[in-house]
C-alpha positions in Angstrom: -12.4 16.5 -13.2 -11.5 13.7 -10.7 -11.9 10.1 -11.1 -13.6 7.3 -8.8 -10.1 6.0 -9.2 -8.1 9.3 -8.1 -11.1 10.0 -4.9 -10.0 6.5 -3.6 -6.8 6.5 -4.0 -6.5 10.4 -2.5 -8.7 8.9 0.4 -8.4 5.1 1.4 -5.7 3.5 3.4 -5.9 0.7 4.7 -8.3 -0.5 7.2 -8.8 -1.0 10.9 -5.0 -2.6 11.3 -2.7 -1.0 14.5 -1.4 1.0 15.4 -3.2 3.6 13.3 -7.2 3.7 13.3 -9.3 4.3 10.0 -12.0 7.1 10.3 -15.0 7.3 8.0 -16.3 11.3 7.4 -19.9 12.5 6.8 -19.2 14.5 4.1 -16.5 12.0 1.6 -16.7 7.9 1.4 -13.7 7.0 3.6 -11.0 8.9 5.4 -8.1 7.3 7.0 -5.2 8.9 9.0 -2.3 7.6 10.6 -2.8 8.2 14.1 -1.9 6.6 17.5 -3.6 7.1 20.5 -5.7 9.8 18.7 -2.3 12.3 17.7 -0.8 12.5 14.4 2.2 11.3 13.9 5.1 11.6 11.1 5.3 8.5 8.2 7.5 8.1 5.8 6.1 7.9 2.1 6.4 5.4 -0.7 5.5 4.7 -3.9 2.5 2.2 -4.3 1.8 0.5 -7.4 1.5 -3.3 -8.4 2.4 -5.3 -11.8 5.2 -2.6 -13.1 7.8 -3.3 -15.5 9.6 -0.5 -13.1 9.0 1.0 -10.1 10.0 4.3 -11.4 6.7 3.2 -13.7 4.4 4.1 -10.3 3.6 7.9 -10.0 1.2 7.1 -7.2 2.8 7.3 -3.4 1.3 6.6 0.0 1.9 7.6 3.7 3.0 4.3 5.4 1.5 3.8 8.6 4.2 4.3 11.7 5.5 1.1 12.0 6.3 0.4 8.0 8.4 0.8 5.6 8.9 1.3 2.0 9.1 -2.3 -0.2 10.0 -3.4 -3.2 9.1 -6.8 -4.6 10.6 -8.0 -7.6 8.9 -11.5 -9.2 8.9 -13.6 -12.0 5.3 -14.4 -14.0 4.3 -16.7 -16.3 1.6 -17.8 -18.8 2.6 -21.3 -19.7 4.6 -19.9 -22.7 6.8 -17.0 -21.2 7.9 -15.2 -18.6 8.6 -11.9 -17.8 10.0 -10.2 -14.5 7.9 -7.2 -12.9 7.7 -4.8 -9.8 5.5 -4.6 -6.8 5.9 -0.9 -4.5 4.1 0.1 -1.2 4.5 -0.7 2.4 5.2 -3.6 4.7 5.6 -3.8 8.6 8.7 -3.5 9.3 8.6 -6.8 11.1 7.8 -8.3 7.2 11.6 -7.4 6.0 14.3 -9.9 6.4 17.3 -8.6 7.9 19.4 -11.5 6.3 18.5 -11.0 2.6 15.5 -11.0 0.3 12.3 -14.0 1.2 12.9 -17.2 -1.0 11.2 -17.8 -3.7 7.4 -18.5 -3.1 4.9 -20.2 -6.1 1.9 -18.0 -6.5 -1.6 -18.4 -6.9 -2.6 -20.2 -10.0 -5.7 -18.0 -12.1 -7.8 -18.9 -14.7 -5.2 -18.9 -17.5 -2.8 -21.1 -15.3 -0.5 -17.8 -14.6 1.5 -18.7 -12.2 3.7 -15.5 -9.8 6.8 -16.6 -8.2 8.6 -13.9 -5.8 12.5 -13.7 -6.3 13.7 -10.7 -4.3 11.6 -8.8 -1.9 13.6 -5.6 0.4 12.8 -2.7 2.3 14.3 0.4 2.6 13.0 3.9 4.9 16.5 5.9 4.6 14.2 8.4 2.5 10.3 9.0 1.0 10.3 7.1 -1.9 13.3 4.9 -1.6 11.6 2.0 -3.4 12.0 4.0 -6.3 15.6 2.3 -7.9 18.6 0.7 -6.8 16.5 -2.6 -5.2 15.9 -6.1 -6.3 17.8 -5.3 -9.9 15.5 -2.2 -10.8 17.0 0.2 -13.1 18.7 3.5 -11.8 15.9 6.6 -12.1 18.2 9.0 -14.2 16.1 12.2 -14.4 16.6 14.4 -17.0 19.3 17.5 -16.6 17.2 20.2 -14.1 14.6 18.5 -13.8 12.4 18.0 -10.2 9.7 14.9 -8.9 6.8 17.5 -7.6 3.2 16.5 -6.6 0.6 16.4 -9.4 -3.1 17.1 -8.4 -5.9 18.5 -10.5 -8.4 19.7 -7.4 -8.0 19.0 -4.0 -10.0 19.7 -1.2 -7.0 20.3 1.3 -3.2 21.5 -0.1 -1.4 18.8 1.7 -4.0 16.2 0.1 -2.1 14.9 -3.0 -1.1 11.6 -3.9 0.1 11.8 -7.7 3.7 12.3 -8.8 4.7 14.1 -12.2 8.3 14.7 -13.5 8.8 18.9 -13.9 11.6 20.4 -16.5 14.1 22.2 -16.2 12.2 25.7 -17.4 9.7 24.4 -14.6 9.4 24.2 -10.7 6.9 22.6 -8.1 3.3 24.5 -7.5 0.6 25.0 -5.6 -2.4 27.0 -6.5 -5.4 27.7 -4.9 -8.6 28.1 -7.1 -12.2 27.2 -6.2 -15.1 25.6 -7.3 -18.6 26.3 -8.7 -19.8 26.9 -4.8 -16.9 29.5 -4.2 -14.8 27.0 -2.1 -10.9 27.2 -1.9 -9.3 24.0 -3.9 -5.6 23.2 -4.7 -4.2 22.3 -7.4 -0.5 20.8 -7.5 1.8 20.1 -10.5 4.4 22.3 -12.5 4.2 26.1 -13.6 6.7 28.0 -15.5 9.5 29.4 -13.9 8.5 32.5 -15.4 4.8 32.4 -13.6 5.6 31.7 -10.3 5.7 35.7 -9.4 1.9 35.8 -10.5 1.3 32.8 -8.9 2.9 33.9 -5.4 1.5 37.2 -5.7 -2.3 35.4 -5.9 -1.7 35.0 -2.2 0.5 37.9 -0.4 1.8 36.0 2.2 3.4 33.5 -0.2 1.9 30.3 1.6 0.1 27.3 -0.1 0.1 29.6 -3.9 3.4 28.9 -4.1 6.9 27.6 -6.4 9.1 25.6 -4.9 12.5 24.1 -6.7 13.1 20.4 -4.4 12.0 17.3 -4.8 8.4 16.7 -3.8 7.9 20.3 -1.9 4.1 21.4 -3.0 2.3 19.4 -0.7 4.1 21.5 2.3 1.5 24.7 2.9 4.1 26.2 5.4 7.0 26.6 3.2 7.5 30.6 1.0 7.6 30.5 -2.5 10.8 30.4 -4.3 10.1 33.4 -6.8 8.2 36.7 -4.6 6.7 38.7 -6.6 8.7 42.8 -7.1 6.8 44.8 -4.8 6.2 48.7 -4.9 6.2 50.9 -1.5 2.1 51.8 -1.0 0.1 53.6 1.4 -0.7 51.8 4.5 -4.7 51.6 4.4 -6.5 53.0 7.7 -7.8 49.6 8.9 -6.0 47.1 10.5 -5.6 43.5 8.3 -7.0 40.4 10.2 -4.1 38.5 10.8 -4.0 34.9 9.1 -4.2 32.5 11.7 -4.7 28.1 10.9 -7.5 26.7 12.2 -8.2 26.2 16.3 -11.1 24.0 17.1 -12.1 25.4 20.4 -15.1 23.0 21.6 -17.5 20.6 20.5 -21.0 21.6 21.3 -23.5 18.4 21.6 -27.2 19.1 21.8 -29.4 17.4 24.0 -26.7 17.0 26.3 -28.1 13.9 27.6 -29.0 11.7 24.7 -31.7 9.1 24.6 -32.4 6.8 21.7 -34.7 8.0 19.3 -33.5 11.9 20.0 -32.7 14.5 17.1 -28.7 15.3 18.0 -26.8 18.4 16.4 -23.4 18.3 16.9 -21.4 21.6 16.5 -17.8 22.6 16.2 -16.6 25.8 17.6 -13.8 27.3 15.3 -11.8 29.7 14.3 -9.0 30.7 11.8 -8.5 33.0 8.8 -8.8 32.0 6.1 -12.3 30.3 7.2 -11.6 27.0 7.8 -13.9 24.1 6.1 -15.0 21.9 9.1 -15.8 17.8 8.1 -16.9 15.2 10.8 -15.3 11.6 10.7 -16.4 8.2 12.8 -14.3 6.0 13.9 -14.1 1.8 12.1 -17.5 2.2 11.2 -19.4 3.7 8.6 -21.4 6.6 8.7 -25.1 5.9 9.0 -28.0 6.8 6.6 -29.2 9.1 9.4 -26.4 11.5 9.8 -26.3 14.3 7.7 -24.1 17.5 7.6 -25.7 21.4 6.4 -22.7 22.3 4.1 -23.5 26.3 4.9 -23.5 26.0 8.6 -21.4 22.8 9.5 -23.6 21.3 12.0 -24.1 17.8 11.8 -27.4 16.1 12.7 -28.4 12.7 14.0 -32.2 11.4 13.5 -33.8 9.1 15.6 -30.4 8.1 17.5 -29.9 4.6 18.1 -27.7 2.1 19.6 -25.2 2.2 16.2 -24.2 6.0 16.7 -23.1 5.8 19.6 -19.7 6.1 18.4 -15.8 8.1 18.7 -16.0 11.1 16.5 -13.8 13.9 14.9 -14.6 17.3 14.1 -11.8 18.3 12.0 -11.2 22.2 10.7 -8.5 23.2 7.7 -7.3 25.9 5.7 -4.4 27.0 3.6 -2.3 27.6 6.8 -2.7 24.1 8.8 -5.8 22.3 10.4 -7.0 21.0 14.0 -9.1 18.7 15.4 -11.0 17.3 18.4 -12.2 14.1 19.1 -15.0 13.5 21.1 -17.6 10.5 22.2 -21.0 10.2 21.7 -23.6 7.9 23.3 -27.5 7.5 24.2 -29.6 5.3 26.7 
C-alpha cells in the first residue's frame, strides 16, 4: 500500500516559484506541473535526496522545473568530535551554478548538538536525466552489475507516467509496466522489474502492447507510448462481425459551467466534456491556492460542485482527463459578483 511519504513525494513540487505554476486538485492534496504560460513543457529529471553517503544512495528522482538543472552538493559535517563527508541531489536554477568552479566553502547552521555543515564542492550538470548520479564533487563511479538496467519502481499509481522511485533490475529481468486496478474497478500502474520470461503474458494483458509493457533501457516504463520489447506469439483467428472501438487518448472537448452567470452564494457544477478509449479518469486542479471545504467532486459522474460561491473561488482551474494512451486538459476561469 502507499505511504504518506511516497503520496508526497509522487505529488509535491515545489511551490508557487516561475516560471512554472503549482496547481492544487479536488480529488489528491497537492498537484504541481511544470508548465509555462499554461502548456507543458519538457524537464530534464534528477535524482533528489539529501544527507547521502552517495548519490547513487538516492532512488528518488524529480522533474526539474524548465529553467534548472541537476546538482550535486558535496559537504563536510561535524559533531564536535568527527567529521564525515555526505551528498546532497536535486535541482538548482541554472542561474545558481558557477561557471568558474564549485561555490567556496560556506559554515552552516549551527543545531542543537552544535553540528556544524560546511559546503566544499557544489556543480551542476543537465547533459542527461540523472547526471548527478557519479562522476561530481569526488562521488564514486555507479558500476552497475553485468546486464543489469535503472527502471522505475512504483507499487500503485494512479496514472502510468506517475512514478518517482528508482530500483536496479538484473540481468534475467527488464523494465515493466502493468496495469491492475483497485477495489472500485479503477485502472492503476504498477512499475518495477518482471522476468524476462513474463513479459509475453504481461504484453498480451493489453493487445496493443501500450502501458502493459517490457522494456530493456534505462529508465523506459514511465513512457505509455513506447511497444513492449517481448510480443506475445500470436495465432491467425477469425475476424469477429463487429467492428473494435478504436483506442484513442483522452480529448477534453469543453468545459460546461452552470449558472452561466455566477453570483455569490450560487450552487456551481462544473463539467468536463471528454472523450477517449480507454475511459479516461477526469480530476479538477486550482491554481496557488487550495481547494476549498466547499468544493466537492461525484467520483461516478465527474462533475464538480461549488456551494454557496464566494469571493475565494473565483479562481483559474483545470479539468484534466488521462488514460493508458496520454491525457488532455483545459484550463478555464471562474468568477461570481
Amino acid at each position: 500500500m502507499e505511504s504518506p511519504t511516497d503520496r508526497k513525494n509522487e505529488t509535491v513540487k515545489e511551490f508557487a516559484s516561475k516560471p512554472f505554476s503549482c496547481w492544487k486538485t479536488a480529488l489528491k492534496p497537492v498537484y504541481c506541473k511544470h508548465i509555462g504560460n499554461f502548456y507543458d513543457r519538457v524537464a530534464i529529471i534528477c535524482l533528489d535526496c539529501r544527507g547521502l553517503p552517495q548519490p547513487f544512495d538516492c532512488t528518488t528522482v524529480t522533474e526539474c522545473s524548465t529553467n534548472e538543472v541537476c546538482y550535486i552538493e558535496r559537504y563536510e559535517t561535524s559533531n564536535g568530535l568527527k567529521s564525515w563527508h555526505l551528498y546532497n541531489v536535486g535541482c538548482k536554477p541554472l542561474n545558481f551554478c558557477s561557471s568558474s568552479g564549485p561555490l567556496l566553502p560556506v559554515v552552516g547552521k549551527r543545531s542543537a548538538r552544535k553540528r556544524i555543515d560546511r559546503t566544499i564542492c557544489h556543480e551542476c550538470c543537465n547533459d542527461r536525466n540523472i547526471c548527478n548520479l557519479e562522476g561530481h564533487c569526488g562521488s564514486e563511479n555507479f558500476t552497475k552489475p553485468d546486464g543489469s538496467t535503472l527502471c522505475y519502481d512504483c507499487p500503485f499509481r494512479r496514472y502510468p507516467n506517475y512514478c518517482n522511485h528508482l530500483t536496479l533490475c538484473d540481468r534475467d529481468s527488464a523494465c515493466s509496466t502493468k496495469q491492475t486496478r483497485n477495489l472500485l474497478g479503477q485502472p492503476r500502474w504498477t512499475h518495477g522489474c518482471s522476468e524476462k520470461s513474463q513479459c509475453a503474458t504481461i504484453a498480451q494483458s493489453n493487445p496493443q502492447g501500450i502501458c502493459s509493457f517490457c522494456c530493456d533501457s534505462e529508465l523506459c516504463n514511465r513512457n505509455c507510448t513506447i511497444q513492449s520489447t517481448k510480443s506475445p506469439h500470436t495465432t491467425a483467428t477469425t475476424i469477429p462481425p463487429t467492428t473494435p472501438i478504436p483506442l484513442t487518448a483522452p480529448i477534453v472537448h469543453r468545459v460546461v459551467i452552470h449558472p452561466t452567470n455566477i453570483k455569490y452564494g450560487d450552487t456551481v457544477t462544473i463539467q468536463c466534456v471528454v472523450t477517449g478509449n480507454p475511459n479516461p479518469t477526469i480530476d479538477f486542479l486550482v491554481r496557488y491556492h487550495s481547494v476549498g471545504s466547499n468544493v466537492q467532486v461525484d467520483s461516478t459522474t465527474h462533475v464538480l460542485t461549488i456551494r454557496n460561491f464566494s469571493l475565494s473561488n473565483d479562481r483559474d482551474y483545470r479539468c484534466i482527463a488521462a488514460n493508458s494512451l496520454g491525457e488532455d486538459h483545459k484550463d478555464f476561469h471562474i468568477q461570481g459578483h
